[in-house]
N, C-alpha and C positions, 0 to 999 in steps of 0.2 A: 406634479404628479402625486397624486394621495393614495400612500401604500398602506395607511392604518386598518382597511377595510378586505384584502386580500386574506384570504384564510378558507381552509376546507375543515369537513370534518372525515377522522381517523376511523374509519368502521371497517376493517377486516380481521378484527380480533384483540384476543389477548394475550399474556401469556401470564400465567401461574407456575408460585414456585413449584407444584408439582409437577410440575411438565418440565422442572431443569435438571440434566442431569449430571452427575459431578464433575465432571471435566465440561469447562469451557469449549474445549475442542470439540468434541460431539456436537453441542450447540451448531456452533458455529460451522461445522461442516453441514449439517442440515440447512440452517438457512441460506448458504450460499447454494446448495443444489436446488433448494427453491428458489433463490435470484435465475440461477440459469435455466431453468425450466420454464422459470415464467417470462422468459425473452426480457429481466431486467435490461438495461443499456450498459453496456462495458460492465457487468457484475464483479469481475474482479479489481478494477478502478478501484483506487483509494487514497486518502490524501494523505499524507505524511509531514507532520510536522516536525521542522528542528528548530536550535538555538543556539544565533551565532554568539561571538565572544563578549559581545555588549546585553547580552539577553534578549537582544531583538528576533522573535517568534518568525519563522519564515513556511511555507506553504507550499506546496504543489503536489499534483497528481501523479499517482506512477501506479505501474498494473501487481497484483499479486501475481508471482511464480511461481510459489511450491508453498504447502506448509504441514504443520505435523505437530506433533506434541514439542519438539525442540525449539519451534516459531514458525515466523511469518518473511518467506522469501523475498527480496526484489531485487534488480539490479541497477548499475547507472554508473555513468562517468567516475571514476575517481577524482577527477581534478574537479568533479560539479560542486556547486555552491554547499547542498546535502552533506556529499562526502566529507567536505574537507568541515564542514559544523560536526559530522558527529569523527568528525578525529580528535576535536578538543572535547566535544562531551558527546556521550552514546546515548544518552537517552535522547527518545523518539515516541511519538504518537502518530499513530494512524488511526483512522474513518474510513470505513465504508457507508456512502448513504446513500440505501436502495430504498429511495422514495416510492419507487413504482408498487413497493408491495409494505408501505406505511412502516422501514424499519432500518433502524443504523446501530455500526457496531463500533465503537470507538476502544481502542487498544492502546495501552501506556507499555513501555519495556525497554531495555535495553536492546542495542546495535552491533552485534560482532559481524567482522570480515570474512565471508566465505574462506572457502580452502581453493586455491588455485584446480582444484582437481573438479569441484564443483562449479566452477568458473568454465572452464573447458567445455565439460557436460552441456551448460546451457548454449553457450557463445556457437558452438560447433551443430546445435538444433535450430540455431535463428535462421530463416529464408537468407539467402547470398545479400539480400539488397539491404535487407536492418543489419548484417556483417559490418559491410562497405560503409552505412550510414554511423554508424560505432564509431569509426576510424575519421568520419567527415567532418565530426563535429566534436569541437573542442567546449565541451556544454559549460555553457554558464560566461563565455566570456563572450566580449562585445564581436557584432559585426559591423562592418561596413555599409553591407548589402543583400538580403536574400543571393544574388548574383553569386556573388562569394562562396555561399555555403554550396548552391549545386554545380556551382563549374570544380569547387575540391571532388565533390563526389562523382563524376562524371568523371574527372582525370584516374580515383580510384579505381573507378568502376571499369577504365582500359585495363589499369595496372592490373587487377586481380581478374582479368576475364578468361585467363586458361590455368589457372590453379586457386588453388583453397585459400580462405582470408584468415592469416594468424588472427589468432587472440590479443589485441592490444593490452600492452601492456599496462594501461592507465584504465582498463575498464574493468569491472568484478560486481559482487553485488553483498549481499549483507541477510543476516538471516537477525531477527528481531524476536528475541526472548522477554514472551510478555511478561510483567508483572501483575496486570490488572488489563481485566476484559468487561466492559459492560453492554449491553443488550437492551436496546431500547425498542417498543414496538408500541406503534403509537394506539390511542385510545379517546374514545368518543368524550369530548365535551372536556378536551385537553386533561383527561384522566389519565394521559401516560402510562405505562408500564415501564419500569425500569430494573435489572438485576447488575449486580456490582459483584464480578469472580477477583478476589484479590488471592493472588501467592503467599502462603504463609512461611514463616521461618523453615520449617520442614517441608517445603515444596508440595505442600499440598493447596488444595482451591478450599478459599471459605464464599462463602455467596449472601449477599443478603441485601434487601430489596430498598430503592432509592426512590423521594418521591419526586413526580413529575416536577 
């Protein structure tokens, strides 16, 4: 199969540094009201990278939850592969790449551990069945068999069928203090546009433009 020849071209626009405004977060909240607006696919989908103890890069997908000037929300197993990499080291990168409207947002920063009180807040808003499915799966470690995973949640799904599903104790999620936000939005005849928010000593945003 010959993949040298697969390629589109980038024409819904540009962006200019006058169109950025000083915080990151502004941006950034605009274009994801445009991912949703424009029926992106899963727009808060994003990939999150860690790094385990041998420096081996590792990958997967997990949804944005909340975020705000303090970072970028998400939650997930404690005992998961993720968690237990950024307990030896916190830093973390994520990606969002909303191809559908030619534009990704890649974020470096560090990983703190929610507060049990915000842990609650979310876990207690999930539908009963993402509760039960928390408690079913022990992420990240081997199974036997598909079989396996829904006969545990099924036997769950008795246990907790006439009361509320505690909060496991091995579940929480992490709010991600960015250091650096860039903004790519692509452009005709692979002229990319790129802007680089980096945190400066004084917690302020410096910005300044990368080339393709």
């Amino acid at each position: 199969m010959d993949l040298s020849d697969i390629r589109r071209e980038y024409t819904r626009g540009g962006l200019r540094r006058n169109d950025l405004p000083d915080s990151p977060l502004q941006l950034f909240e605009h274009w994801l009201k445009q991912a949703i607006e424009t029926k992106v696919p899963d727009p808060t989908a994003m990939t999150i990278a860690t790094v385990d103890e041998n420096g081996q890069p590792f990958q997967r997908i997990v949804l944005l939850k909340d975020y705000s000037d303090d970072g970028f929300v998400f939650y997930t197993n404690l005992g998961s592969r993720k968690a237990l990499h950024l307990k030896n080291n916190s830093q973390i990168s994520l990606h969002f790449p909303w191809h559908f409207i030619e534009r990704q947002v890649h974020i470096t920063g560090d990983a703190e551990p929610l507060t049990k009180k915000e842990v609650f807040k979310y876990f207690t808003s999930r539908p009963k069945e993402s509760q039960i499915a928390a408690w079913a799966s022990k992420q990240s470690e081997r199974l036997t068999a598909r079989s396996a995973l829904e006969g545990k949640f099924m036997e769950l799904k008795q246990q907790f069928a006439k009361g509320e599903v505690p909060v496991p104790t091995f579940w929480g999620g992490y709010r991600v203090k960015p250091k650096s936000i860039e903004f790519w939005q692509g452009g005709e005849h692979r002229l990319h546009d790129r802007f680089l928010y980096q945190r400066n000593d004084d917690d302020q945003w410096g910005v300044e433009r990368l080339a393709p």
